[in-house]
Structures are given as C-alpha cells and as structure tokens.
C-alpha positions as CSV (number, residue, x, y, z in Angstrom):
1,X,28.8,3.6,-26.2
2,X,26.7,0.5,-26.2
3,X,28.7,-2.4,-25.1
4,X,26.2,-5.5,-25.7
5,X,23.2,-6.1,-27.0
6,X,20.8,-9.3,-26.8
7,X,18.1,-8.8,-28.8
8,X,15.1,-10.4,-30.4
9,X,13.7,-9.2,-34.0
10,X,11.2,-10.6,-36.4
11,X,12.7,-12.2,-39.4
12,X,10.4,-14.5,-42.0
13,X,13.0,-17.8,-42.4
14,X,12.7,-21.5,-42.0
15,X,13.8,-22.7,-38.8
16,X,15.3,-25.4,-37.3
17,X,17.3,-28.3,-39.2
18,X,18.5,-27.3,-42.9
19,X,17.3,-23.5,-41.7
20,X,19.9,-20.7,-42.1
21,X,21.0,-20.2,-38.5
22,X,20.8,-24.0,-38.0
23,X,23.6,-25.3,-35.9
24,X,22.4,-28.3,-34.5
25,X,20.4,-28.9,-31.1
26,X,20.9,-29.6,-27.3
27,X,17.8,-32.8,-25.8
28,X,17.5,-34.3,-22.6
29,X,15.8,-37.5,-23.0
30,X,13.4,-39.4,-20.4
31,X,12.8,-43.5,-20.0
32,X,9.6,-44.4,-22.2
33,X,7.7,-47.4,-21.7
34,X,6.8,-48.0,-25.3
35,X,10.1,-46.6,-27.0
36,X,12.6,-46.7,-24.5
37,X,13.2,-43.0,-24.6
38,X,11.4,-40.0,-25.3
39,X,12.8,-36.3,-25.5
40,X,12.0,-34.4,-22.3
41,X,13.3,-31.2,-23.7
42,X,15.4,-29.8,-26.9
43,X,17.3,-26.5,-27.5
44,X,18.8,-25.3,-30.2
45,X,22.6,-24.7,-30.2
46,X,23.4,-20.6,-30.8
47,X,25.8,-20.2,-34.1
48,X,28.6,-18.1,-34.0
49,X,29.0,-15.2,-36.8
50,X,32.1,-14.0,-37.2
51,X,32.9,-10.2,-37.3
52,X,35.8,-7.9,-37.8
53,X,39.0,-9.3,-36.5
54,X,37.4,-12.6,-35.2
55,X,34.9,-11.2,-33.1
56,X,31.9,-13.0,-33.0
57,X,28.0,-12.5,-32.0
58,X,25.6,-15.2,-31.6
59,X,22.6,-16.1,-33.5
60,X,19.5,-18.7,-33.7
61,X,15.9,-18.7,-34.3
62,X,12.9,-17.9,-32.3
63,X,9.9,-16.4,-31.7
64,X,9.0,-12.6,-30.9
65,X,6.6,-12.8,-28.0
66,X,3.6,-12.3,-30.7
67,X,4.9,-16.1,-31.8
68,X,6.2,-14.9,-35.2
69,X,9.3,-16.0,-36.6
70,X,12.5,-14.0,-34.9
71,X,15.6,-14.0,-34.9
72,X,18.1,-14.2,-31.7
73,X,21.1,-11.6,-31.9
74,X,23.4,-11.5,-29.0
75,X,27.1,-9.9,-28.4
76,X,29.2,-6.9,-28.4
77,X,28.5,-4.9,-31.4
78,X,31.5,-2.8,-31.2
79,X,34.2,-5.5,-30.9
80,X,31.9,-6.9,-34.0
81,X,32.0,-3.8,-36.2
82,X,35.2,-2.3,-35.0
83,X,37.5,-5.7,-33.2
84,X,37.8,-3.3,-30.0
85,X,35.4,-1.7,-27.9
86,X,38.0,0.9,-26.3
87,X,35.4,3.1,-27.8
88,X,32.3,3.1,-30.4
89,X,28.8,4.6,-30.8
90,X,25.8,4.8,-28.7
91,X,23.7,4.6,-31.4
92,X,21.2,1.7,-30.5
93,X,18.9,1.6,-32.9
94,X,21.6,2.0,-35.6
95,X,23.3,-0.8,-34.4
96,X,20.7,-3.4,-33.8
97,X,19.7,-2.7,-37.7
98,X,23.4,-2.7,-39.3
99,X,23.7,-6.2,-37.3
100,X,20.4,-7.6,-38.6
101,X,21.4,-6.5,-42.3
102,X,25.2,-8.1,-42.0
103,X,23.7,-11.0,-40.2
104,X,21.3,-11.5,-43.2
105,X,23.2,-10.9,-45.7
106,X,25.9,-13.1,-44.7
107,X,23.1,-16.2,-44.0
108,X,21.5,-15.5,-47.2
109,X,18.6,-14.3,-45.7
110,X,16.3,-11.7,-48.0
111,X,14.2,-10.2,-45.1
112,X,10.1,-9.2,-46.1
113,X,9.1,-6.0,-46.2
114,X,6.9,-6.7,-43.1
115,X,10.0,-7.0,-41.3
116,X,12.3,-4.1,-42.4
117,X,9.1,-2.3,-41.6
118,X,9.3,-3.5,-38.2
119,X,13.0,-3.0,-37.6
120,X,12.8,1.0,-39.1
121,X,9.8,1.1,-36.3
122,X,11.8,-0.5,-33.4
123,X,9.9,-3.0,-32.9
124,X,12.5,-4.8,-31.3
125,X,12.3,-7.2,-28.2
126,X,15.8,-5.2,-25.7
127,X,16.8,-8.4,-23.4
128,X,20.3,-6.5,-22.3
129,X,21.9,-4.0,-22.9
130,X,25.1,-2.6,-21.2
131,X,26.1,1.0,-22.1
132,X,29.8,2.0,-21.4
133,X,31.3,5.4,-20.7
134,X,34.9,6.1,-20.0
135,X,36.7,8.7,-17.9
136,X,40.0,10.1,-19.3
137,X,42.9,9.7,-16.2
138,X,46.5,10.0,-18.2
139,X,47.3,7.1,-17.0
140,X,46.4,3.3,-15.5
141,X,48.1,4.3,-12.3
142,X,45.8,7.1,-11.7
143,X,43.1,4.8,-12.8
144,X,44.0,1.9,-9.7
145,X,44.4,4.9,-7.3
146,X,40.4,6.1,-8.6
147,X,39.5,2.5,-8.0
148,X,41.0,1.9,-4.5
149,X,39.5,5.2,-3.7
150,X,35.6,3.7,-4.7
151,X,36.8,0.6,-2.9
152,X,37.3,1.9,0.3
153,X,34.7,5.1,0.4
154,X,31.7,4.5,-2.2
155,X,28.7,2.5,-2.0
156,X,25.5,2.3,-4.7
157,X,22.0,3.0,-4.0
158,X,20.4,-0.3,-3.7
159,X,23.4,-2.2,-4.0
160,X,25.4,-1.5,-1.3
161,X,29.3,-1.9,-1.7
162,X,30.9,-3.0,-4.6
163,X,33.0,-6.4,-5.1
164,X,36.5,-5.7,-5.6
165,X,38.6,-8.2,-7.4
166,X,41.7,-7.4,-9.5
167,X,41.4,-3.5,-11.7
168,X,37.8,-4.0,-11.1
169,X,34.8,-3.2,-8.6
170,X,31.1,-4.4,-9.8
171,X,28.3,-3.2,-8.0
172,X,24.6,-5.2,-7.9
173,X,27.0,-8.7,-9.1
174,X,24.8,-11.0,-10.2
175,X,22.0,-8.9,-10.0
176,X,18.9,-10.1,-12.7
177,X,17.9,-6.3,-12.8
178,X,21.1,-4.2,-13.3
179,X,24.8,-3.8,-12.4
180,X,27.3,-1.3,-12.1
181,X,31.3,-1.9,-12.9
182,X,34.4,0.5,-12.9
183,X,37.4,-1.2,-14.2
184,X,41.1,-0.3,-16.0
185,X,40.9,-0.8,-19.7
186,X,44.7,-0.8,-20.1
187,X,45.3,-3.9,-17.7
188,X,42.4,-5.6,-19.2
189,X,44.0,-5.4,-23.2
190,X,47.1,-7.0,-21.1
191,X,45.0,-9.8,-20.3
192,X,42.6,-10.1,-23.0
193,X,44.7,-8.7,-26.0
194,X,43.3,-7.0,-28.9
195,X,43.7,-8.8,-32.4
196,X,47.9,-8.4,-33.9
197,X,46.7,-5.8,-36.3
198,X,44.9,-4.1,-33.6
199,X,47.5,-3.3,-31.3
200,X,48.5,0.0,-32.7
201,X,50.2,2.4,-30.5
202,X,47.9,5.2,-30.4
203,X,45.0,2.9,-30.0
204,X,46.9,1.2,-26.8
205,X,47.6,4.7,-25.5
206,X,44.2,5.7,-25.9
207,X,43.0,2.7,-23.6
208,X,46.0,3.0,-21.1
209,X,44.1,5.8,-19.0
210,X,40.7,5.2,-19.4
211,X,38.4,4.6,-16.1
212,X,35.7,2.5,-17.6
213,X,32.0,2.6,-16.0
214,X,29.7,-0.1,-17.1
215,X,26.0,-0.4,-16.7
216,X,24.4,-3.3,-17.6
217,X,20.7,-3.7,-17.8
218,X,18.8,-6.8,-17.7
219,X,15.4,-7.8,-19.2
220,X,13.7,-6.9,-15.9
221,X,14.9,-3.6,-15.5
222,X,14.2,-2.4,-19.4
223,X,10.8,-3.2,-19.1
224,X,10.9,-1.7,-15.3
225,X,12.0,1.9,-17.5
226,X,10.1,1.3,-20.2
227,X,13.0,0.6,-22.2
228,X,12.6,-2.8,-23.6
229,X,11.5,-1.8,-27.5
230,X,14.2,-0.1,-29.5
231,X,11.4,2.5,-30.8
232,X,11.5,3.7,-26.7
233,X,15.3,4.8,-27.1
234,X,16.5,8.1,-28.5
235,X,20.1,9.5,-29.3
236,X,20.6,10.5,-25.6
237,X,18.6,7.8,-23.8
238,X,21.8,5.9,-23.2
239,X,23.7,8.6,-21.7
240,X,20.7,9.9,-19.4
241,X,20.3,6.3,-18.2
242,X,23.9,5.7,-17.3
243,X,24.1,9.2,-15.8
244,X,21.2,8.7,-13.9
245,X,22.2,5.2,-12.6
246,X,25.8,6.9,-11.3
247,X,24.1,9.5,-9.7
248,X,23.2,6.8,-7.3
249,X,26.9,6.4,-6.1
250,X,27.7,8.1,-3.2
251,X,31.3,8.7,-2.3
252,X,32.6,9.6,1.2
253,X,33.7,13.6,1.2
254,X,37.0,12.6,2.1
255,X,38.1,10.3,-0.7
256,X,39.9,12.1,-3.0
257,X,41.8,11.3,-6.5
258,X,45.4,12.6,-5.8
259,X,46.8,9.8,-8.2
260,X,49.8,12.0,-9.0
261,X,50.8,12.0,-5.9
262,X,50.2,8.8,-4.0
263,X,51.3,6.7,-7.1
264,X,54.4,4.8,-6.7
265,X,54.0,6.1,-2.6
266,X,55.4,3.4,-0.4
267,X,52.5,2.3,2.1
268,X,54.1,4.2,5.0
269,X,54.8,7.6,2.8
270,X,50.7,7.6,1.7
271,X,49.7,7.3,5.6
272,X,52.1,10.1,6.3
273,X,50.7,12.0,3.4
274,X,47.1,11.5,4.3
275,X,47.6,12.3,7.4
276,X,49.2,15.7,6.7
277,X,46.5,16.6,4.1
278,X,43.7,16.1,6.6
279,X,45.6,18.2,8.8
280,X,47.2,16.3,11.1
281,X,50.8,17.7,12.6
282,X,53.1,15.0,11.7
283,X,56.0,16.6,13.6
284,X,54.5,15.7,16.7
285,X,52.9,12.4,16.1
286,X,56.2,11.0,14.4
287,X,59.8,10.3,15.9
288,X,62.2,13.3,15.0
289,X,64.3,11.6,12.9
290,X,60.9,9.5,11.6
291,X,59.2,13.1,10.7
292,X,62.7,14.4,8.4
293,X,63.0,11.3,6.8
294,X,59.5,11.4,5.3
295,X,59.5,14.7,5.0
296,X,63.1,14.4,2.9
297,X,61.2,11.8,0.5
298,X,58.1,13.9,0.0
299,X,59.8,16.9,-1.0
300,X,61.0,15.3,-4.0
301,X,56.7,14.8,-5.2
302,X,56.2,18.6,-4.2
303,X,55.0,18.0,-0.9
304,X,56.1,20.0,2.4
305,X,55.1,18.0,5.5
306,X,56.5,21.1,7.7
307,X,53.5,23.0,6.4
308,X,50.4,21.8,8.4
309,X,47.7,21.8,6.7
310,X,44.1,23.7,7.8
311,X,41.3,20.7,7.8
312,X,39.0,22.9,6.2
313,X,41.8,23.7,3.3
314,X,42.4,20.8,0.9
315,X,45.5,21.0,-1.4
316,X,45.0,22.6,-4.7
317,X,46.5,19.6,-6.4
318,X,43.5,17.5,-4.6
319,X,40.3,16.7,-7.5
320,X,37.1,15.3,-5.7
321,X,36.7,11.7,-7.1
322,X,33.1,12.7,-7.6
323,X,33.8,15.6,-10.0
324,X,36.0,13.4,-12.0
325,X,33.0,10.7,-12.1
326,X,30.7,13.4,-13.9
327,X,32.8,14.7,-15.9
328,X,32.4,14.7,-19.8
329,X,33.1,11.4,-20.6
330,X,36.2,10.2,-23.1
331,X,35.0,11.5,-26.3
332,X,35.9,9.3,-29.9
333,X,39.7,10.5,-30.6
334,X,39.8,12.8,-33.8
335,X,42.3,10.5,-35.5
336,X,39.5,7.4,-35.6
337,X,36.8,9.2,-37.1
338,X,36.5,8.1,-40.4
339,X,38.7,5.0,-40.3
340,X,37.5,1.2,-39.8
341,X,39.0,1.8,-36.0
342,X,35.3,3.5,-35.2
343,X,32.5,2.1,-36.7
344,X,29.2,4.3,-37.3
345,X,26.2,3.1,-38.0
346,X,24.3,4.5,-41.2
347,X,21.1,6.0,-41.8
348,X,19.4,2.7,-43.5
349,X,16.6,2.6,-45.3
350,X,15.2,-0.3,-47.1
C-alpha cells in the first residue's frame, strides 16, 4: 500500500493572499536603514484539508520546477480516503489524481484542461513516497518476538543496524535518501487510536498481528531510480521496489521466529530453550534438580528438554525469520472490499 505521498502537480489558480489554498504566511524580517525593517524571507503557511474521520493532508501553492503554477499535496492518502491505514491500495497514480480532484473540488478549484492533461500523463513532481506492506503473525506477541529477533541478528545493506525503540526498529533513521522500519500495528492503534467509529472489532483484530515494513523514499533516491514522475510508476512498481529494498536485509542463520513458543517464556526458560534447540545437553550443563525443573515447565509448551537435539536438525515447529519476511504479504480482508473501510481509487477520466 502507499503510505504517504508529497507531491507537486500543476494546477492554474491565483496564489497567495485571497487565493484558494491561502492560509496566511510565515517572514523573517531584517533592520532597514530607510524603513526600519525589511522582509528577509516569507513562506507560506500549509492548509490543512480535512478527510474521512478527521484525517487531514496538507496543501499550498507553488511552482512545478518548469515555474508554472502547482499545487503542494502532502499526507497519508489512506488515513485520508479510508481514516486507517491498517491496509489500502498501492495504486499511485490513482491516488495522487483522486486527491487532486477532492482537493479541488472542495477549494472550488475548476482545473484547465492543460492540467488534467498533465495529471492523466503523470506528470507529477514524487518528493516521498513510503510504500507499506504487512506480514500476517496471529498475533502482536509473535510480532515483538519477530522484532527482537531483527534486533538482535539483522542488519541492512548500507545502513547497518537498525534503531530499536519501543515495537519498532528503523533502519537508515534520518536518512535524506531512504529508510527502512518494521513495527507492531496493534500497539501502535493503542497509542495512536483510530477514530470512535473506527474501532470495529474485526478491523482491530485485523491490525493486532500484523508485522509492518515500511519503506520510505525521499526526493534523492526517486530521482536516483528514476522514480520521481508518477508516469515512471506502474501497478507493480511499488511492490518490486519494496521487495527489492528488503532483499538487502540480511539476517543471521540462527535467528529464528519460534513466537509460539518463547512468548510468555520467563528470561531463564528461553535461554534454556535456546540452548536445547541449538543442541546443547542441558542435563549436563544445569544442576540436577535445575535441569527437571525446567524441563517440568517446558513440557507443558510441547517441549522435551531430555531429547537433545542434533545441531544440524532444527525443530519442526522452528520458521526462518527470513521466509516469513518474503512471504506474500497481508492481502485486503474479503469483508472490506467494497465498503468505505478500503478505499479504491477509480479509473478517472476528465
């Protein structure tokens, strides 16, 4: 799905004060001999435009980089379209042209023919983009174990390991070209909470498991792909560059996703159980009474500590975190389609 857009577009209006995306300005001003001050610099101020469920994207006026007229467009078009961006549509060029036809028609904006003609051909200016997939777990407890797994075993081409902090790990952070960031949907709706008449329980469910991967792609590294004009994307150009970004990520061959087994593990009983699954004989490294103990509390997850394991022999119930990386991401649920909870973008033509 595409998570954000920032965008520029040509769009014929009048600009600045009295102008439809008006919204006053920011100035620094300067001592001046002869006036007492003079403006050393002036912004204009970005106008919020509210959405569905009060989501908002921000808007103002510019210039495309051939100086015409243009219009600014920047925030999450799903949470816009939808109110939630647990999931939505990858459509890109879909999207940009519903928001510049909502955003107009709600300004009072009639746009020329020059520019819907420049809109159908993509001629628009890409300044981020982030595209989103998601990775079905069950459940957010498997999701933390996936994280602490990439916390403690994976690093990214080029960007080395990833900042950890809270149900989150970002690769590249604060990087001007692109980033990488796997986080827990579920905690995140407990902290940022979906609107009141969003919070339905099969949408919550939904989001409870979800491994999210983020890719975020500055101005610098669209133009670097060649990906900085709408007209340059296609309907699997989002999913080939976020698959092609992941496939940088190289995980250790010994971290594995055995969520339903190490979740709700004290800190002792997981170091016993790793320990056993790389084929370690815990009889005689633990205390007697140490070795029955554990073995007494693992019994009751399926586990049988008496049973060494071969190195070479991993569990059956053990999943490579890698093959649960690249698997088919989280596909739109069935019971969404077709209702305002997933928002698709129409074929427009005008």
């Amino acid at each position: 799905m595409i998570d954000w857009l920032t965008f520029v577009a040509p769009l014929e209006h009048a600009s600045g004060e009295g102008g439809p995306f008006w919204n006053g300005s920011i100035l620094s001003t300067i001592p001046d001999p002869e006036s007492g001050e003079a403006i050393q610099w002036q912004v204009d101020k970005k106008l919020a435009v509210e959405g569905s469920h009060s989501s908002t994207v921000t808007i103002k006026s510019t210039t495309d980089a051939s100086g015409r007229p243009a219009i600014y467009v920047s925030g999450n078009p799903a949470k816009w379209f939808q109110g939630h961006n647990i999931f939505g549509s990858d459509d890109l060029a879909g999207l940009c042209l519903e928001m510049l036809h909502r955003i107009c028609r709600g300004r009072g904006v009639v746009p020329s023919f020059a520019d819907l003609a420049a809109w159908r051909a993509g001629q628009i200016e890409l300044l981020r983009v982030d595209v989103t997939y998601s990775v079905e777990l069950g459940n957010r407890s498997r999701v933390r174990a996936a994280l602490r797994a990439l916390d403690a075993s994976a690093h990214l081409k080029h960007r080395g390991r990833g900042h950890f902090y809270g149900d989150a790990i970002t690769w590249g952070k604060g990087s001007r070209r692109w980033s990488l960031t796997a986080y827990a949907k579920g905690p995140e709706l407990d902290q940022h909470k979906l609107h009141p008449t969003l919070q339905l329980p099969a949408l919550m469910a939904c989001a409870d498991g979800l491994l999210r991967l983020e890719l975020r792609m500055q101005s610098m590294e669209l133009h670097r792909e060649g990906l900085h004009q709408v007209a340059a994307w296609s309907d699997n150009t989002g999913l080939e560059l976020h698959a092609s970004k992941l496939s940088g990520l190289h995980i250790a061959e010994a971290a594995m996703l055995d969520a339903n087994t190490l979740d709700g593990l004290s800190g002792r009983l997981q170091l016993a159980y790793n320990s056993w699954k790389e084929g370690h004989d815990l009889r005689a490294m633990l205390p007697r009474r140490t070795f029955y103990r554990y073995r007494s509390e693992l019994l009751q997850h399926g586990i049988d500590i008496a049973i060494k394991q071969e190195r070479e022999h991993a569990p059956s119930n053990v999943v490579p975190l890698r093959l649960v990386l690249v698997a088919q991401p989280a596909k739109v649920p069935d019971w969404a389609v077709g209702t305002d909870l997933f928002f698709e973008p129409r074929a427009l033509v005008a």
